[in-house]
C-alpha positions as CSV (number, residue, x, y, z in Angstrom):
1,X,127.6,-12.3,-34.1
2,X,125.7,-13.5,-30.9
3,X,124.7,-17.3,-31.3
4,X,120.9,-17.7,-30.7
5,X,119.9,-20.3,-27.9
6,X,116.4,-22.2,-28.1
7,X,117.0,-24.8,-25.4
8,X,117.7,-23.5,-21.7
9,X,121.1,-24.9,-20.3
10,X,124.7,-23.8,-20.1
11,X,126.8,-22.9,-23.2
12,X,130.8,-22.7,-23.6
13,X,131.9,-20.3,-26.2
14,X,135.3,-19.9,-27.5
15,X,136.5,-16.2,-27.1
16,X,140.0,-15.3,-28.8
17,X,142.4,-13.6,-26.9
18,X,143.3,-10.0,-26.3
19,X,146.6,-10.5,-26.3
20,X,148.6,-12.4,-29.0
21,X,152.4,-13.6,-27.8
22,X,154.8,-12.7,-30.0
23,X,157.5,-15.3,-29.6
24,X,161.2,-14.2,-29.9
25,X,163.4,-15.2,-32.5
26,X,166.3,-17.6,-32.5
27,X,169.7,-15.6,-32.6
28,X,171.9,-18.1,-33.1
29,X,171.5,-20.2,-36.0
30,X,174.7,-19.4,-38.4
31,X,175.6,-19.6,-41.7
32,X,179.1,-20.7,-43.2
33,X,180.9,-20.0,-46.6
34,X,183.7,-21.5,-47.8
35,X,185.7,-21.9,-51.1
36,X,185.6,-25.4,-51.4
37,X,186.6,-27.3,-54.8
38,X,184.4,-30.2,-56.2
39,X,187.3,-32.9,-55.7
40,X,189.6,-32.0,-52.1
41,X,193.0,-33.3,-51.5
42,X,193.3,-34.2,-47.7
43,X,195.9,-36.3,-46.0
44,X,194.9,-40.1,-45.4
45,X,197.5,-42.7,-43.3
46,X,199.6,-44.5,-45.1
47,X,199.2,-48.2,-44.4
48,X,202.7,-48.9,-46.1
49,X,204.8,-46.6,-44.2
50,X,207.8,-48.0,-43.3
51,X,210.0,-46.2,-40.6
52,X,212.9,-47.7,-41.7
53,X,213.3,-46.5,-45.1
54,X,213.9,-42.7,-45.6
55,X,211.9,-42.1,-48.6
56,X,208.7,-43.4,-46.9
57,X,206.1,-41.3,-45.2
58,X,203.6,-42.0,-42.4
59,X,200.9,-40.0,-44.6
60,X,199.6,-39.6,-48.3
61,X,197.2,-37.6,-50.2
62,X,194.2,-38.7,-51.4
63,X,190.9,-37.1,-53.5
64,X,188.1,-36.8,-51.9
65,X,184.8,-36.0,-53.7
66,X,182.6,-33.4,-52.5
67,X,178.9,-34.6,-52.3
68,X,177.0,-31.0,-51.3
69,X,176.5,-29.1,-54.8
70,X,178.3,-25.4,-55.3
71,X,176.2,-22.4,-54.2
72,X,173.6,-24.0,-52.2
73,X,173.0,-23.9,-48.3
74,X,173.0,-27.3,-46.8
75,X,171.4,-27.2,-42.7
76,X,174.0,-29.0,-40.3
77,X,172.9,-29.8,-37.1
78,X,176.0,-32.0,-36.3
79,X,179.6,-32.9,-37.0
80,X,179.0,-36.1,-38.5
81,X,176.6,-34.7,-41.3
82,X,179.1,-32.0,-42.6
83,X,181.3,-35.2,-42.8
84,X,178.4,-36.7,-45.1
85,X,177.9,-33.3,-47.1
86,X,181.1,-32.2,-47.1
87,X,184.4,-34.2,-45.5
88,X,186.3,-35.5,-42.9
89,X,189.5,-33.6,-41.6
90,X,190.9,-36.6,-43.0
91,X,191.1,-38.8,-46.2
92,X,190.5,-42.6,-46.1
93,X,193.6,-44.7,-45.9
94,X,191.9,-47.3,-48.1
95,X,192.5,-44.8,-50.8
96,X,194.5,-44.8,-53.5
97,X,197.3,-41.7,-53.4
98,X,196.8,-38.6,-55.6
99,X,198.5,-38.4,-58.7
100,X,201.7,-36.4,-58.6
101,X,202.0,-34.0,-55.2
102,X,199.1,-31.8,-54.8
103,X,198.8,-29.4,-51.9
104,X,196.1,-30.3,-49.5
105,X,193.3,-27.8,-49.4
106,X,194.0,-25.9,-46.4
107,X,190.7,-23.5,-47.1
108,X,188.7,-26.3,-46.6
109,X,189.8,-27.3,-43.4
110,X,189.9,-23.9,-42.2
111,X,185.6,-24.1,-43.2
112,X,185.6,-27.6,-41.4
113,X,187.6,-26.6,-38.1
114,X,185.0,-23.8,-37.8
115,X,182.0,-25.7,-38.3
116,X,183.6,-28.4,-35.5
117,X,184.1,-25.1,-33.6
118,X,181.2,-23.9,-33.7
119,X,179.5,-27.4,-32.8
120,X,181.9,-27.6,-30.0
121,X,181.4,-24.2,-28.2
122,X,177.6,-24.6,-28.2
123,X,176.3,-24.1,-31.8
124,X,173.2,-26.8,-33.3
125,X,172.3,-25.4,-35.9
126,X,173.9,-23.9,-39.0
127,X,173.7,-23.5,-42.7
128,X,176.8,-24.2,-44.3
129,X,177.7,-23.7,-48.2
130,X,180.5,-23.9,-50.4
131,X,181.9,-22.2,-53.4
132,X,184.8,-22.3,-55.8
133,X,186.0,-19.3,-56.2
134,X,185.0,-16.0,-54.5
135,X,182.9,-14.6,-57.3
136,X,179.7,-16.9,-56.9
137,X,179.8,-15.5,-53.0
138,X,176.7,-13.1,-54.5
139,X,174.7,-16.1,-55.5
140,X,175.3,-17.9,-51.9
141,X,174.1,-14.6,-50.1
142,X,171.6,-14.5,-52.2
143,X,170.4,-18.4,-51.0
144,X,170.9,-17.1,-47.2
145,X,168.3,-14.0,-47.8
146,X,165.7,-16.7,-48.5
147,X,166.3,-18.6,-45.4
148,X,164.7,-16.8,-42.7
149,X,166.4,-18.0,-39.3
150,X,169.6,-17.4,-39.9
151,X,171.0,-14.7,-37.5
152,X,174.9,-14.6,-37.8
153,X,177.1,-15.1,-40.9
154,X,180.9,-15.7,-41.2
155,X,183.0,-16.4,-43.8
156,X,186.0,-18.5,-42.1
157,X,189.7,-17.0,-43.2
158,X,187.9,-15.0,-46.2
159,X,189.5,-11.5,-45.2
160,X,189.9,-9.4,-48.7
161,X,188.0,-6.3,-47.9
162,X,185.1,-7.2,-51.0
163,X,184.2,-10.7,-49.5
164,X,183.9,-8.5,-45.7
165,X,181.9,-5.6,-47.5
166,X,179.3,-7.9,-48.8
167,X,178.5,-9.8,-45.9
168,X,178.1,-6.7,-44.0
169,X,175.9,-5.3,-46.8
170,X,174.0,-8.6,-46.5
171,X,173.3,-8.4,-43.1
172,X,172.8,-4.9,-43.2
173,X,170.4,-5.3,-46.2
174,X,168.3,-7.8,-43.6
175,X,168.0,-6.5,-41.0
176,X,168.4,-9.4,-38.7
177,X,171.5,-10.8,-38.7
178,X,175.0,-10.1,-37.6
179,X,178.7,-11.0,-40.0
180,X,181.7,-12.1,-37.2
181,X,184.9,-11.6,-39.5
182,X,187.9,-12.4,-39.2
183,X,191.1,-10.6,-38.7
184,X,194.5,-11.8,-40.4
185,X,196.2,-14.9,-39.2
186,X,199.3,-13.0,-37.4
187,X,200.2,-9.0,-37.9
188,X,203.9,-7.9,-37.3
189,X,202.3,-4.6,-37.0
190,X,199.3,-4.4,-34.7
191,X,198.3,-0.8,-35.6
192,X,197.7,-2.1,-38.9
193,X,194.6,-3.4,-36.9
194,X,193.0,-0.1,-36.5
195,X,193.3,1.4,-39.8
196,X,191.5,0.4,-43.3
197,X,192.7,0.4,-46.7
198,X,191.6,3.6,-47.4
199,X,194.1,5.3,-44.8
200,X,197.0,7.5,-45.7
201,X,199.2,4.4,-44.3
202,X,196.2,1.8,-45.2
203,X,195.5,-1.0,-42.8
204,X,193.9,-4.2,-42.4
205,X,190.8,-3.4,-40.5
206,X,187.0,-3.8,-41.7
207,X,185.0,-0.5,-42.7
208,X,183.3,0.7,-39.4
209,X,180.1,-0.8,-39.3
210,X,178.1,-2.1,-36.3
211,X,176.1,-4.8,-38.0
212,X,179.7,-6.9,-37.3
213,X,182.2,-7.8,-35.0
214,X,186.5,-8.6,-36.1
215,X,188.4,-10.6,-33.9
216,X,192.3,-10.6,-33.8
217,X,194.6,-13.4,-33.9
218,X,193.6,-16.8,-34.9
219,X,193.3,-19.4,-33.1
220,X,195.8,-22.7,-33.0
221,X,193.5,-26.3,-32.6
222,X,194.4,-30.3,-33.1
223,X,194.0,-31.0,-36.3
224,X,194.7,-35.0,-36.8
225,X,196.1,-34.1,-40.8
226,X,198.5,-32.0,-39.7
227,X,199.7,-34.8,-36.8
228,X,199.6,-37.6,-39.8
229,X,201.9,-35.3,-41.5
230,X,204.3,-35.0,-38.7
231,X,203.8,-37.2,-36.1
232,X,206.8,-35.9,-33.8
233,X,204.4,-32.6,-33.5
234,X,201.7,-31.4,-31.9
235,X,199.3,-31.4,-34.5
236,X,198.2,-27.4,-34.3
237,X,197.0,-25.8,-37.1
238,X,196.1,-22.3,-37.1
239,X,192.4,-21.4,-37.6
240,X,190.2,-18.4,-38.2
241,X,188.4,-17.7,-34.8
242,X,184.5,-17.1,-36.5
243,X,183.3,-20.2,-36.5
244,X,184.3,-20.5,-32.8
245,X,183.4,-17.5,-32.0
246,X,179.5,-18.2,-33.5
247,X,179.7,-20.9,-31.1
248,X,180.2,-19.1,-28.2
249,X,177.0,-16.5,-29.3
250,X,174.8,-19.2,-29.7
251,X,175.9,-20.5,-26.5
252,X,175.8,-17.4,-24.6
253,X,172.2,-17.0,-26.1
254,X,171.3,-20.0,-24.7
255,X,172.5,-20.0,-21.6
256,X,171.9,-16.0,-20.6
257,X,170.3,-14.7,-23.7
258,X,171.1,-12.6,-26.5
259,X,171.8,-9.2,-24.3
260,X,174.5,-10.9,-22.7
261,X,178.0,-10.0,-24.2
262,X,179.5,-13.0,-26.0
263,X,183.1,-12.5,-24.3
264,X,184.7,-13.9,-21.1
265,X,184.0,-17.0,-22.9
266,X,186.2,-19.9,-23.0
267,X,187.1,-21.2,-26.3
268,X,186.7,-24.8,-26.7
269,X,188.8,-26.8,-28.5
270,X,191.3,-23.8,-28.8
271,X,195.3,-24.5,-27.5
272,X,196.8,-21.3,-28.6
273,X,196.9,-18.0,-30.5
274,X,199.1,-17.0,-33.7
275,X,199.5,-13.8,-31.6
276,X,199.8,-13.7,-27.9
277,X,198.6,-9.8,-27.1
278,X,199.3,-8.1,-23.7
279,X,197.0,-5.7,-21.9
280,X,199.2,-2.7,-23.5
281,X,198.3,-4.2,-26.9
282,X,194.5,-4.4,-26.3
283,X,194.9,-0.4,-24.9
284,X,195.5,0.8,-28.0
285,X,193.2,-1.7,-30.2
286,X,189.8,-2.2,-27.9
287,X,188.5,1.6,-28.7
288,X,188.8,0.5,-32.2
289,X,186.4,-2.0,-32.1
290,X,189.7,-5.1,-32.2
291,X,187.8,-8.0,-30.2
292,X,191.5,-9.6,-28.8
293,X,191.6,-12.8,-28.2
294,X,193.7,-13.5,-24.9
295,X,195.6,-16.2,-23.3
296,X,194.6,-15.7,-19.4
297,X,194.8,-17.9,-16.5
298,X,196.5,-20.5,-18.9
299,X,193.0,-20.4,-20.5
300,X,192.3,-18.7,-23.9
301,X,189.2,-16.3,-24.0
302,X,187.3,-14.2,-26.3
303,X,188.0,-10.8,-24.9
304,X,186.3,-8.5,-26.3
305,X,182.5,-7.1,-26.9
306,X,182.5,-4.5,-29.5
307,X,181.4,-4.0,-32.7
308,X,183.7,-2.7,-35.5
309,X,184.6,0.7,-35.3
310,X,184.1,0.5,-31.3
311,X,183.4,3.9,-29.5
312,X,183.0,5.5,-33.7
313,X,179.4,3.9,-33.4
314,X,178.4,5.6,-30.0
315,X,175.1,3.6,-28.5
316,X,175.8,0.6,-31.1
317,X,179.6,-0.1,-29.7
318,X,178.7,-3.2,-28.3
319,X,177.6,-6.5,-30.1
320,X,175.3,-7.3,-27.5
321,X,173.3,-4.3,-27.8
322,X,173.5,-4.0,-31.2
323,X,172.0,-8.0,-31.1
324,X,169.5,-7.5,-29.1
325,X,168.2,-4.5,-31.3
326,X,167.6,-7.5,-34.0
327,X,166.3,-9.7,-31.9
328,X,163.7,-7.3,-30.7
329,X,162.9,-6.0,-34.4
330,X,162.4,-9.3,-36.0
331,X,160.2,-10.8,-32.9
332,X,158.0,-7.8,-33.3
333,X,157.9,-8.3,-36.9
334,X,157.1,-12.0,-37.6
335,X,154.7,-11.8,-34.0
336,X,152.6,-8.8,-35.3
337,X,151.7,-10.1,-38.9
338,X,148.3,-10.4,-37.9
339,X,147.1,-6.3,-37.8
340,X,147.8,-6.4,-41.5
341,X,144.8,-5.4,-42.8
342,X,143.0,-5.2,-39.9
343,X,140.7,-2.4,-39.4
344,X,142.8,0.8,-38.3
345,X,140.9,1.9,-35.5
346,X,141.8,2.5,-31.9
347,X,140.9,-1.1,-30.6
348,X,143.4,-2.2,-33.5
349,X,146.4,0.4,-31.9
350,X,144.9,-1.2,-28.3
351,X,145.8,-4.5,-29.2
352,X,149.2,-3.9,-30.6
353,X,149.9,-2.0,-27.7
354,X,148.9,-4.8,-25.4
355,X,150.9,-7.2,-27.7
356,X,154.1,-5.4,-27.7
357,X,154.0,-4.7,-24.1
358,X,153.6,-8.3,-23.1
359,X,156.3,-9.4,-24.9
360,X,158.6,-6.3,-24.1
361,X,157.8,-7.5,-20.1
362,X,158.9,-11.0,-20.9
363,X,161.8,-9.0,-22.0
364,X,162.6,-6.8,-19.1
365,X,162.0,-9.6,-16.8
366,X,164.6,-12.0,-18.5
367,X,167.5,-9.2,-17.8
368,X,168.0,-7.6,-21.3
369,X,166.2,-4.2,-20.3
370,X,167.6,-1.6,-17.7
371,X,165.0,-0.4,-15.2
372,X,163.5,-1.4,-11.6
373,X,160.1,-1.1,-13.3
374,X,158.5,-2.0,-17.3
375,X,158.0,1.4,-17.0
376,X,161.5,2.7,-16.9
377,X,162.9,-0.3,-19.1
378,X,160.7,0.9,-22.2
379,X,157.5,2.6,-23.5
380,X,155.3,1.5,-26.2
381,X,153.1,4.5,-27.8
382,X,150.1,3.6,-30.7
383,X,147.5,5.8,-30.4
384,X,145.9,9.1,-32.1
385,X,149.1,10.8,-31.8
386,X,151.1,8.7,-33.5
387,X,148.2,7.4,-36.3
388,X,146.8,11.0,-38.0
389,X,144.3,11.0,-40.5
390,X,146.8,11.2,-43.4
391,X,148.2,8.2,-42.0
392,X,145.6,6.4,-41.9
393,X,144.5,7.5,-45.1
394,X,147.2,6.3,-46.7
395,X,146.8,2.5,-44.7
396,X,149.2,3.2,-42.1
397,X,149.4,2.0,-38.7
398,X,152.3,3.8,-36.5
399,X,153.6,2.4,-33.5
400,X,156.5,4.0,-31.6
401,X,158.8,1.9,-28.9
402,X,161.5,2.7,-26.9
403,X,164.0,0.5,-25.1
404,X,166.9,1.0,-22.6
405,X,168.7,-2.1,-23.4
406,X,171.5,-3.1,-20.6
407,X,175.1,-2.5,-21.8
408,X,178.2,-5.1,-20.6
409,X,180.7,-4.1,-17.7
410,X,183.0,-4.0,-19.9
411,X,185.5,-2.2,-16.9
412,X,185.2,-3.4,-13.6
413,X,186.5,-1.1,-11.2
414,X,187.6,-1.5,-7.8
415,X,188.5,1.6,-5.7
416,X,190.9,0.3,-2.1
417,X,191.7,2.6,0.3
418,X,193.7,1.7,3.7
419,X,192.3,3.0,6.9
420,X,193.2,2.7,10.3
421,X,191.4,-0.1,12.4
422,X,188.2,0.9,14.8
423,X,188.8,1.0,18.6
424,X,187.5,-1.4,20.6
């Protein structure tokens, strides 16, 4: 309503904005599950080692009690409070030694090398929770539905094909996050990579899908337990690659953003593979949807940029577009909140069409959208077309957008001729 003015002068007002930024999402805070038992058994030092007598040994194994409660997401933004929550790679050597000779809880350490992983390859922020046995993974899923930013979810050397199926259907279910999975520790077969279960000659790969990304072999990092236990070694200890691998996306997010393909990455912390594969080997297994993980260059790199199932899931084969689809549906989603229950009129479909297109130009202009102009990179449509009177009877609002999002170069090609030299 106009303000009536008695006194003559000159008046400020306030107007609200046409245009109401819609902010994007973060893509890459990740959430970890684990089987992890209330008391662990982790190698510590042993302060009374004694070289010289045969029965002694430089380590022992010790309990450790597990602070963070069963079933319940804890966030992590650093190494040192998983240590707090969780453990240490290590026991204290202050501790008295287990009784009898329990194993040391290698599935733990698997969940804490890829937390570390992920910290060290560019992660800060994660959710981490633990279970003890594989059936309460429902109830943990159900705690990451409720927590709104995550945006990738792994499970770290959890292969059995239920625990994979219901972290897809999770993510799937959400519509805004992405499962990395992991592939077996080593395979004497590798076209056992590129078949599931369900084949005539069944295989180990995940159902196609391409709200998730497999990657194949694990990787070999220093893990100071394994060194306590024998000291003449190198202290490598074979880990999933997800939790790496989730460091690498939120670093590639960071860095680029979330259209860039998370591969041609370094990984950090990594000093060799179960599985060394050739370029033969990744021939036969990249069309598949196998994301190989290669030792090049004396470097070992994530080499691959496909979703699972590869070229079966057509304009979704690649994790990057796929990503940047969910990206651009949840930004719209949280930054549009405001039409509900606006009225549905044309300045309303106006507005979001202003809205959207601002934010889709931020878009374009950052790289993620193909096209010399906003024009060709996407259209936004709301109007009468799109909103008929049924619609609208019926409290609908209808907006339609299209996007050409920019795919990887995932084959570089080079084509060398010789030809003779000019005259002078």
């Amino acid at each position: 309503m106009p303000t009536n003015y008695a006194s003559p002068g000159v008046y400020v007002e306030e107007v609200p904005a046409a245009i109401r930024a819609i902010a994007g999402v973060s893509t890459s805070t990740a959430a970890f599950v684990g089987v992890v038992p209330n008391t662990l058994h982790l190698a510590a030092p042993n302060p009374d080692f004694d070289s010289a007598v045969t029965t002694s040994k430089p380590f022992k194994v010790v309990d450790v009690a597990v602070t963070a409660p069963a079933k319940v997401p804890v966030l992590i933004t650093n190494w040192s409070q998983f240590v707090k929550n969780f453990a240490d790679l290590t026991g204290a050597a202050s501790k008295a030694a287990s009784a009898g000779t329990p194993a040391i809880d290698a599935p733990f350490l698997r969940l804490a090398h890829a937390v570390y992983g992920f910290f060290n390859n560019g992660g800060s922020r994660c959710y981490v929770a633990r279970i003890t046995a594989e059936t309460d993974l429902d109830a943990v899923l159900s705690a990451f539905a409720a927590i709104d930013e995550i945006a990738l979810v792994c499970a770290p050397g959890m292969v059995s094909d239920s625990v994979r199926d219901k972290i897809v259907l999770h993510c799937t279910n959400s519509g805004d996050r992405f499962a990395i999975l992991d592939g077996p520790e080593v395979t004497a077969d590798i076209t056992t990579l590129t078949r599931i279960a369900a084949d005539p000659t069944p295989g180990v790969m995940p159902k196609k899908t391409d709200f998730a990304a497999w990657y194949y072999p694990w990787v070999k990092v220093f893990d100071p337990g394994t060194k306590l236990q024998t000291p003449t070694g190198d202290g490598a200890f074979a880990v999933p690659p997800s939790g790496h691998l989730a460091g690498i996306y939120a670093r590639v997010d960071t860095e680029r953003g979330v259209f860039k393909a998370p591969a041609n990455e370094v990984i950090r912390g990594a000093l060799d593979v179960t599985h060394a594969l050739s370029r033969a080997d990744q021939e036969s297994l990249n069309p598949k949807g196998v994301n190989c993980i290669r030792v090049l260059n004396d470097n070992i790199y994530a080499w691959g940029a496909r979703t699972v199932g590869g070229d079966g899931n057509a304009d979704l084969k690649y994790i990057s577009v796929r990503r940047t689809l969910l990206f651009l549906r949840e930004s719209i989603d949280e930054g549009t909140q405001w039409a509900v229950f606006e009225p549905n009129t044309p300045a309303l479909w106006a507005k979001i069409r202003r809205n959207i297109t601002a934010f889709l130009t931020t878009v374009w202009r950052s790289g993620a959208l193909f096209g010399s102009t906003p024009q060709e990179a996407f259209f936004v449509k709301c109007d009468e077309e799109t909103n008929q009177p049924e619609d609208r009877e019926q409290g609908r609002v209808i907006t339609e957008i299209g996007v050409a999002i920019v795919r990887p170069a995932e084959f570089v090609i080079f084509r060398v001729s010789q030809s003779a030299p000019a005259e002078q």
